[in-house]
C-alpha positions as CSV (number, residue, x, y, z in Angstrom):
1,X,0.0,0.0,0.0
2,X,1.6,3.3,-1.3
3,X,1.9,5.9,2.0
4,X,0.2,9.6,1.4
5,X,2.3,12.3,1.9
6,X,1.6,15.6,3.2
7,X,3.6,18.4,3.4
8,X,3.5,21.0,6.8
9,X,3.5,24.7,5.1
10,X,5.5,27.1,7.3
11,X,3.3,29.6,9.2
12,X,5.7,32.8,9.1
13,X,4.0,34.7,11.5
14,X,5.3,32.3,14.2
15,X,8.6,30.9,15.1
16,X,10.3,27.5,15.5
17,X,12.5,25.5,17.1
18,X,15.1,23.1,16.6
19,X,12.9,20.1,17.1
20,X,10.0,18.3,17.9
21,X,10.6,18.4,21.4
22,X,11.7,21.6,22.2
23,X,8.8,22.8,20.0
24,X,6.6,20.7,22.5
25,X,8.4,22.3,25.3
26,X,7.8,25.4,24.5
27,X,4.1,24.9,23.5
28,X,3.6,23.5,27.0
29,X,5.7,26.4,29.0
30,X,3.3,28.9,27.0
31,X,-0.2,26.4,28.4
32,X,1.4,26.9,31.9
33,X,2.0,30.7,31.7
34,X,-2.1,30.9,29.9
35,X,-4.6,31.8,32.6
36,X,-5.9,29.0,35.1
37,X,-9.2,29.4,33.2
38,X,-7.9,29.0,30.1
39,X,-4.8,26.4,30.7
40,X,-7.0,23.1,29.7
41,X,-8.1,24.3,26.5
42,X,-4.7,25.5,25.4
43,X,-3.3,22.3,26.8
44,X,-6.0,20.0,25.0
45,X,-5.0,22.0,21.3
46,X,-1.6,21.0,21.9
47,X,-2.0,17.5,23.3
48,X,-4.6,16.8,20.1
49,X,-1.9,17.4,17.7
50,X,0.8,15.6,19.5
51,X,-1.7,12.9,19.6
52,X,-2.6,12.9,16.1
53,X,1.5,12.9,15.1
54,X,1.7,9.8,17.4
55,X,-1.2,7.9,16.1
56,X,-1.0,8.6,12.7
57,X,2.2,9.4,11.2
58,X,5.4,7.3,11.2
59,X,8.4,8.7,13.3
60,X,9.9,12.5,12.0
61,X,13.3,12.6,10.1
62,X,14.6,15.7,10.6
63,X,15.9,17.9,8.0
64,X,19.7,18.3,7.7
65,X,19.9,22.4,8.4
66,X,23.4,22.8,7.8
């Protein structure tokens, strides 16, 4: 069975980081700064798309930025 690709378009507006991880990181550090009212939606955003990459994509290769 052929695998779909998809291909992430940069938003520029916003930053990056280095990697998966430290992207998740920061995401979270930002969840935990939000308001007390607000900290398990912004927490449930994030968590559905790191759910989504683990359930549905294979493992990330990251791009050689040298």
């Amino acid at each position: 069975m052929e695998k779909t690709t998809q291909k992430l378009t940069e938003q520029s507006m916003f930053g990056d980081r280095k990697n998966i991880m430290e992207a998740f990181d920061y995401a979270k550090l930002i969840c935990e700064r939000s308001t007390k009212s607000d900290y398990v939606y912004t927490m449930t955003a994030l968590m559905v798309i790191w759910n989504t990459l683990a359930n549905n994509y294979e493992p990330l290769v990251q791009k050689n930025t040298d």
